[in-house]
C-alpha positions in Angstrom: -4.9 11.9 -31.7 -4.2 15.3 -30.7 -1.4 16.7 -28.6 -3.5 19.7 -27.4 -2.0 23.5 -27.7 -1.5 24.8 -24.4 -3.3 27.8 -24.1 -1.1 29.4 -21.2 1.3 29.0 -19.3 0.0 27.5 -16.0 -0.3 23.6 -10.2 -4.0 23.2 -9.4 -5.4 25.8 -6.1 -8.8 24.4 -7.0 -11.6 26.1 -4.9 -14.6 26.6 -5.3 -33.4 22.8 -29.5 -33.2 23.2 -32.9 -33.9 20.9 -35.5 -30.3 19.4 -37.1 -29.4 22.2 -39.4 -26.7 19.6 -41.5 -28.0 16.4 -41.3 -29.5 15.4 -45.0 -28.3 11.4 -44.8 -29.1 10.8 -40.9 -31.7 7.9 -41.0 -35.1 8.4 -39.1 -35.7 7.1 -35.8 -38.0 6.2 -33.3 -39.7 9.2 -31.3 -38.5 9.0 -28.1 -39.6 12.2 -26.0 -37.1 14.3 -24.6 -36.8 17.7 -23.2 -33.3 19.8 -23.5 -32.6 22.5 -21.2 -30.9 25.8 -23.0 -27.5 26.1 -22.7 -25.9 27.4 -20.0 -22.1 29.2 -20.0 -20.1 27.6 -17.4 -16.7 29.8 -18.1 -16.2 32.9 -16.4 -12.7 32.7 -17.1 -11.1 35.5 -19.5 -9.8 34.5 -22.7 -10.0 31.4 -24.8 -12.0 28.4 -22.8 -11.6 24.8 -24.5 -11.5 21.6 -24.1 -13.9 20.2 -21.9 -13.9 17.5 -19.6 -16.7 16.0 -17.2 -18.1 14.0 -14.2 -20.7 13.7 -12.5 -21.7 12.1 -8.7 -25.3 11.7 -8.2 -25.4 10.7 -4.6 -28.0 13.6 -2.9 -26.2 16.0 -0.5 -27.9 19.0 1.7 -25.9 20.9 -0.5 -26.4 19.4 -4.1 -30.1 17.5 -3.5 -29.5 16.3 -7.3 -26.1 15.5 -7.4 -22.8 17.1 -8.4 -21.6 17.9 -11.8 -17.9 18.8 -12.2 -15.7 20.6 -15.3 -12.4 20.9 -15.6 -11.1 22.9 -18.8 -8.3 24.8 -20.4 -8.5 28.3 -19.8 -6.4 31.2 -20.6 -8.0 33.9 -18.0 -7.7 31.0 -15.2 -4.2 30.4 -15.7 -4.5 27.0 -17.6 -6.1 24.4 -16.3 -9.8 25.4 -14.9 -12.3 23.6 -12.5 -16.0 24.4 -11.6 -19.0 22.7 -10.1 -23.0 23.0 -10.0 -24.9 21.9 -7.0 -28.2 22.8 -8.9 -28.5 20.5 -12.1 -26.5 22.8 -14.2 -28.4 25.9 -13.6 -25.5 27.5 -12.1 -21.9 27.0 -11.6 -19.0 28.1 -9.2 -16.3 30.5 -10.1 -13.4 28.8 -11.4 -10.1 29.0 -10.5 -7.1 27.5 -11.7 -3.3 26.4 -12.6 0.4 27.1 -13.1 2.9 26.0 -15.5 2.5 25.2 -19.0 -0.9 22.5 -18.5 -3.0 21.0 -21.2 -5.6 17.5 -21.8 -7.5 18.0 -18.6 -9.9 15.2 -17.3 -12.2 14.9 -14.2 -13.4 11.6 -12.4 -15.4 10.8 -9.3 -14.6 7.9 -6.9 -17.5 5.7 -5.1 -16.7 7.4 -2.4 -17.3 10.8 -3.5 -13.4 11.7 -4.2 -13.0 14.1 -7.2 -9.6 13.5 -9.0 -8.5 16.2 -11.3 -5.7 15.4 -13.9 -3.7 17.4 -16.3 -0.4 17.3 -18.2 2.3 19.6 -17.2 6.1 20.3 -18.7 8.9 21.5 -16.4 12.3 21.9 -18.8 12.7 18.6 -21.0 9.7 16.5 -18.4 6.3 16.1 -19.4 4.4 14.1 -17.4 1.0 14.2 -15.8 -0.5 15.7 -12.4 -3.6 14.5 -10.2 -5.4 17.0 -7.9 -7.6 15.3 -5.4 -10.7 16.9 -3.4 -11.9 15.0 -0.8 -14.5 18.0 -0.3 -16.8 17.8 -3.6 -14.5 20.1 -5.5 -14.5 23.4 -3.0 -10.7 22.9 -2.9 -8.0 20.3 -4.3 -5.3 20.5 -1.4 -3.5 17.4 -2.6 -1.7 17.7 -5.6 1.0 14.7 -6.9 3.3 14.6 -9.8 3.8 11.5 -11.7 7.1 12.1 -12.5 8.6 9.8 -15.5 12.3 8.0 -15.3 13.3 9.7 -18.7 15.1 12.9 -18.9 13.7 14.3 -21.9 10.3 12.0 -22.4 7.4 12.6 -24.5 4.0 12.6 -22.4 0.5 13.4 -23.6 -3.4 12.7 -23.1 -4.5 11.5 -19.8 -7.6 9.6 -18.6 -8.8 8.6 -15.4 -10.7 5.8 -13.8 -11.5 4.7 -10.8 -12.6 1.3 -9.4 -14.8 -0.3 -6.9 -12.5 0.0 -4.1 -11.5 3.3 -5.1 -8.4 2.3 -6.7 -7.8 5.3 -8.9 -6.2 4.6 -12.2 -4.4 6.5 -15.0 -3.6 5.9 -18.2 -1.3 8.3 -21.0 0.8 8.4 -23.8 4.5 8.0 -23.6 7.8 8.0 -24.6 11.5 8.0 -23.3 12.6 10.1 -26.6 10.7 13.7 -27.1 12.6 14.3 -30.0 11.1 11.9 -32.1 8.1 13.3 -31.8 6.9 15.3 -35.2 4.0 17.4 -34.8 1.6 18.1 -37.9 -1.1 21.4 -36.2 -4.0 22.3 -37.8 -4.4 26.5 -38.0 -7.8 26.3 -36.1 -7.0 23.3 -33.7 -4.6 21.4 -32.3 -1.8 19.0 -32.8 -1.2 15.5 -34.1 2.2 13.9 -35.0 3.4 11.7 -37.6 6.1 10.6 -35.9 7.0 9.3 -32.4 8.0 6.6 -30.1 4.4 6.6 -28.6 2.9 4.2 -26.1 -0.3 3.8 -23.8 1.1 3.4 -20.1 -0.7 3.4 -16.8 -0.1 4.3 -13.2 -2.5 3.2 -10.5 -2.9 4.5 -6.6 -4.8 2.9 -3.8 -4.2 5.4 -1.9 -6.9 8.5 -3.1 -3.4 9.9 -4.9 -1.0 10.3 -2.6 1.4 7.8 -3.9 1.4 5.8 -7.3 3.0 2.6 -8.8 5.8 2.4 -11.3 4.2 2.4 -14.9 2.6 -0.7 -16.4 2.5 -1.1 -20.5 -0.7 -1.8 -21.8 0.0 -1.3 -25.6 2.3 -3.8 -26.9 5.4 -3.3 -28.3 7.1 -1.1 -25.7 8.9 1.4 -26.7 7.7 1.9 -29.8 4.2 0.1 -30.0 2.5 3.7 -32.0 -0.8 3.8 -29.6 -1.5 7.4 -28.6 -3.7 7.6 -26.3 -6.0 5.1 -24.3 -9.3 5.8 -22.7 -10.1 3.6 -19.7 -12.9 2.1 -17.5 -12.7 -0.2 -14.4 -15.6 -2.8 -14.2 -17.4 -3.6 -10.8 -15.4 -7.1 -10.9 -12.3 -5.1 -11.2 -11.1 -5.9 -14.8 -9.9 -3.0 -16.3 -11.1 -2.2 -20.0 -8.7 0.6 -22.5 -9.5 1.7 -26.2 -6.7 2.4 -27.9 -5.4 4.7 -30.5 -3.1 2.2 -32.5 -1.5 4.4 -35.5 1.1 1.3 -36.9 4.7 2.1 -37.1 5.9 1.5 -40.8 9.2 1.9 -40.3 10.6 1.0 -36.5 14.0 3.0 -36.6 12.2 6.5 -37.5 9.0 5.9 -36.1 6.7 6.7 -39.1 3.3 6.1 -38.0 0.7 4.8 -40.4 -2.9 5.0 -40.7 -4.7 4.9 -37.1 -7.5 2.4 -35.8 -9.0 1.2 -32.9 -8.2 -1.4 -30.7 -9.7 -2.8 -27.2 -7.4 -4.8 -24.6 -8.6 -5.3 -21.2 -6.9 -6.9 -18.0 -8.1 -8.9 -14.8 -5.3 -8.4 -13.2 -4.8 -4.9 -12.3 -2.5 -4.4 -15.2 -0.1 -7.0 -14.8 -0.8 -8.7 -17.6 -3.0 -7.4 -21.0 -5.2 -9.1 -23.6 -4.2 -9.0 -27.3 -5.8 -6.3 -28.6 -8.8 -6.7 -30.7 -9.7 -4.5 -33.8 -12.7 -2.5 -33.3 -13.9 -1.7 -36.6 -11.8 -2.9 -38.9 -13.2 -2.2 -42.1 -14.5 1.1 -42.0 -11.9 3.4 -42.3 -8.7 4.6 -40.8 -7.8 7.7 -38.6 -5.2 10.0 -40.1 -2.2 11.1 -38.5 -3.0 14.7 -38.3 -6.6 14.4 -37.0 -5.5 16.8 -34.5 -8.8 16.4 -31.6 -8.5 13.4 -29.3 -10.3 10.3 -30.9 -11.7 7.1 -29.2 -14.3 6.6 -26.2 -15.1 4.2 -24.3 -18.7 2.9 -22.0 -19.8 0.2 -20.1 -23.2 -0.1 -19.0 -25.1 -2.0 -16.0 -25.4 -5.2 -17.9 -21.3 -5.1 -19.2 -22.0 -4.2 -22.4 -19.0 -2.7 -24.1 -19.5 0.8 -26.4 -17.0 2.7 -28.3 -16.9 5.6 -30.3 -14.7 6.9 -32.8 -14.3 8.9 -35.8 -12.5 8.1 -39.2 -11.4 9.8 -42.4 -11.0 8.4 -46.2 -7.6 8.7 -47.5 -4.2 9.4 -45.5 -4.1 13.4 -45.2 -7.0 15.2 -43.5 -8.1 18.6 -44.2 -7.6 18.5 -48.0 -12.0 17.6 -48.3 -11.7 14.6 -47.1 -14.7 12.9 -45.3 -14.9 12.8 -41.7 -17.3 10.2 -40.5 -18.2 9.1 -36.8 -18.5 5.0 -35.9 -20.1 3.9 -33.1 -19.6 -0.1 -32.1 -20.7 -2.3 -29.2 -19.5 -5.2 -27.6 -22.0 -7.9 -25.8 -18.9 -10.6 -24.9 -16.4 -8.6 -23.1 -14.8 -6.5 -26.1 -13.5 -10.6 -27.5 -16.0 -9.9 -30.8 -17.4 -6.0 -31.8 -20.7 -5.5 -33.8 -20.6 -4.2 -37.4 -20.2 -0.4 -37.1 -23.4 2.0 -37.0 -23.1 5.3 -38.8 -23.5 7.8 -36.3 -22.7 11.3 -38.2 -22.9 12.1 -42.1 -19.5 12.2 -44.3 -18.4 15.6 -44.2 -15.3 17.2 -44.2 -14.8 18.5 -40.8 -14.1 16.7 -37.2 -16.1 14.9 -35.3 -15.8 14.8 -31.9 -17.1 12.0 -30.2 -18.0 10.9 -26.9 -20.3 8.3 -25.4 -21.7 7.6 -22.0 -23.9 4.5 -21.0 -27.8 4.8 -20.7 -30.1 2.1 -19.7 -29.0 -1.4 -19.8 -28.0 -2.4 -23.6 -28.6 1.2 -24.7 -25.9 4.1 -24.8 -25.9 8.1 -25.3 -23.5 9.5 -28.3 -22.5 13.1 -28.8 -20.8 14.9 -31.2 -19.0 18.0 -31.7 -18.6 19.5 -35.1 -18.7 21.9 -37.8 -22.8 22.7 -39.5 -24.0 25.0 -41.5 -26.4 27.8 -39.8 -29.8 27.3 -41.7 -31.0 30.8 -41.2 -27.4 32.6 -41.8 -25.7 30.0 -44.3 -22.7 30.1 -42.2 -21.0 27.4 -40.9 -19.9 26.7 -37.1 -19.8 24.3 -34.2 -22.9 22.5 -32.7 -22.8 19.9 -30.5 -25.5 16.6 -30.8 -26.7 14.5 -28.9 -28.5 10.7 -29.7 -29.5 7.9 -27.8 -28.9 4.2 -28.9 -30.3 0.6 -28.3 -28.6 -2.7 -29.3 -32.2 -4.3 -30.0 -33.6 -1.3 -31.7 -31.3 1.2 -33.2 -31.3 4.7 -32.9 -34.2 5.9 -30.8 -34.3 9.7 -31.8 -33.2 11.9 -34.5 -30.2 13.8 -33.8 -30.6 16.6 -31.2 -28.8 20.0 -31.8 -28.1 20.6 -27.5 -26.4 23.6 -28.8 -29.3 25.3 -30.4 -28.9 28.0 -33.0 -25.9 29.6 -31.5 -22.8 28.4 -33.6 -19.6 28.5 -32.8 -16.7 30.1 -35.1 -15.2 27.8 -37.3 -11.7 29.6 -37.1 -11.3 29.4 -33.5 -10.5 26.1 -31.8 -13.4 24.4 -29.0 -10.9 22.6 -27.5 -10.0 18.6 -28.3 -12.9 17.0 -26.3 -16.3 17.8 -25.1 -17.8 16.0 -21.7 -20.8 13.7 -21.8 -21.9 11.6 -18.5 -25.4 9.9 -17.5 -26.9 12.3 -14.2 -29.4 11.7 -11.2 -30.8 8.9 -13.3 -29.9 6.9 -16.4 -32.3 8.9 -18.4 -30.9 12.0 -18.1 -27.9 13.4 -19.7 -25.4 16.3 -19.2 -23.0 18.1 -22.1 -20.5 20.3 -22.1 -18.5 22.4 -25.2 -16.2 24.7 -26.0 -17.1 27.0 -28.7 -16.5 30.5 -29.7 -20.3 32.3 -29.9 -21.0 35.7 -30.3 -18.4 38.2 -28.7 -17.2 35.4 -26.6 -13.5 34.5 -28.0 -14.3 30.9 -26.4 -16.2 29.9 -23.8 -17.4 26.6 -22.4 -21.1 25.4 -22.4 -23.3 22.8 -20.6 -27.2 21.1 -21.2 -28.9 18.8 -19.6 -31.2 16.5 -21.8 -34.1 14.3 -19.7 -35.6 11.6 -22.1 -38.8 9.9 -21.2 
């Protein structure tokens, strides 16, 4: 759920394969031939790197003849919030540069137009709201920057995501509430925050303007003010319908906003937010999320066809952290999110996070990744790997988990940040990641791969 730490205290000047070492209940797979490049370090920034977000434009410049690939981060050394590019598949990256003000839960999208919109969450006294850069110039700079200012005084506001849609109507979508002080945070000593408490509600704010100016907010998870959904990833379809998972963590008792066990729900609208559908459970019998799972849980895809994907990690019991099982879902959708297929069993019950993410592949087939704890099979230490695994609705899992991290691991005790980036690239068989993770004498950097699948 995650209400990330801010690392510093930062307004964006942009400019410029190892076999699974934990893996002893993963079921086997078809073969499908792939080739994983080695990780590359993206950071340069000094400091703790983490959090990770990602985009990607494949449209062929004289500059980038493959495409673009973007990352926006936190970053101590680069004064919170941090942005680079790589004109060259991921082989190299720009220096990045970054933020002021106190700035955490970056994300990164890319408009059909070629727009990059950068977005962060800021605090200024009792405000926390969130803040869209926009580059017009693949990422050199980010000239424009707006502030989405809220109507409350002293409001809660967390995780942002971004969308935007075929007429490059840019969307944004983030958890609020008019009352920070209800707000209790539970923090984990190697990553971030949750809360148990909270008047917490999925809102978005939409510009058809490239940024410059946005509309009042529109409530997408019922219940308003106190509805308990804390965050709410979002996609815009070709036909303009706009899809959101949400975080849904039930409020058992209204007046002190006590929030239950989490799950998933999906709610879409045709109508650019005016009105929304009643959300529909996604997953409802396989476990809850706990209310301090401090990373940011729930993603959403939509591939060529329409076909509807989420990901999502839950735990058994209430209290996380205490060896409890941690085990990552993945669910699809082949009617518009109305009815969701029996959840597949993407990671093995352990008790550590799992990070997920998913991006679509070919039609009816969808990339996962996952970030999480492993033990080294050479040292017998545990730290972070990342993984990577395609999937087809007609025939499963189509290769054994892949370790993109390879055998560097990252340490256990430090945080890698509450997301990781995963997005399709050049063509819809090949794949880009990106991680935070604290290897060798780095104290955390971030890390990219690019996996090409026959």
């Amino acid at each position: 759920m995650a209400h990330c730490r801010p690392i510093t205290r930062a307004l964006i000047g942009l400019a410029t394969l190892a076999a699974t070492a934990f893996s002893p209940s993963y079921a086997s797979a078809a073969g499908l031939a792939y080739t994983a490049a080695a990780p590359v370090q993206v950071s340069n920034c000094s400091g703790q790197n983490a959090e990770v977000e990602q985009a990607t434009d494949p449209k062929p410049t004289l500059e980038a003849p493959s495409g673009y690939i973007y990352e926006e981060w936190m970053a101590a050394g680069c004064q919170g919030i941090a942005f680079s590019r790589s004109t060259d598949a991921g082989k190299t990256w720009s220096g990045a540069t970054g933020s002021t003000f106190n700035s955490w839960d970056p994300d990164v999208v890319v408009g059909p137009d070629g727009t990059v919109y950068a977005a962060y969450m800021t605090s200024n006294g009792s405000q926390w709201y969130p803040v869209v850069a926009v580059s017009s110039d693949h990422g050199q700079t980010f000239p424009r920057v707006t502030v989405l200012n809220p109507p409350d005084p002293k409001n809660w506001g967390d995780r942002d995501f971004l969308a935007v849609g075929p007429d490059n109507t840019v969307y944004l979508t983030y958890d609020y509430g008019p009352n920070r002080t209800s707000v209790t945070f539970v923090c984990a000593s190697s990553g971030s925050c949750g809360f148990s408490t909270g008047d917490v509600n999925v809102v978005m704010q939409k510009s058809s303007d490239h940024g410059q100016t946005w509309s009042g907010m529109y409530y997408v998870s019922p219940g308003f003010p106190n509805s308990g959904s804390d965050s709410g990833p979002i996609f815009v379809e070709p036909s303009g319908r706009i899809d959101v998972l949400l975080q849904e963590y039930p409020l058992s008792n209204v007046p002190t906003d006590n929030m239950g066990p989490g799950v998933e729900e999906f709610t879409s609208s045709p109508d650019g937010g005016a009105t929304w559908s009643k959300p529909v459970v996604v997953g409802p019998n396989n476990g809850t999320m706990s209310v301090d799972e401090w990373w940011i849980d729930g993603a959403l895809a939509v591939d060529s066809a329409g076909n509807l994907y989420a990901s999502w990690d839950t735990q058994q019991g209430f209290r996380f952290g205490l060896g409890t099982p941690d085990t990552g879902w993945l669910s699809f959708s082949t009617n518009g999110g109305n009815h969701w297929s029996k959840p597949v069993q993407v990671t093995d019950n352990a008790p550590v996070p799992h990070i997920m993410e998913v991006t679509p592949g070919p039609t009816g087939t969808v990339y996962v990744s996952w970030l999480t704890q492993v033990t080294d099979s050479v040292t017998g230490s545990p730290g972070y790997a990342e993984f990577l695994r395609p999937f087809s609705i007609t025939a499963g899992w189509l290769t054994k988990p892949i370790q993109v991290s390879g055998t560097n691991y990252g340490d256990p005790n430090t945080w890698p940040g509450d997301t990781t980036g995963l997005s399709t690239y050049n063509s819809l068989n090949q794949v880009v990641l990106s991680w935070g993770s604290a290897v060798n004498s780095h104290k955390s950097a971030i890390y990219s791969s690019v996996v090409t699948f026959s």
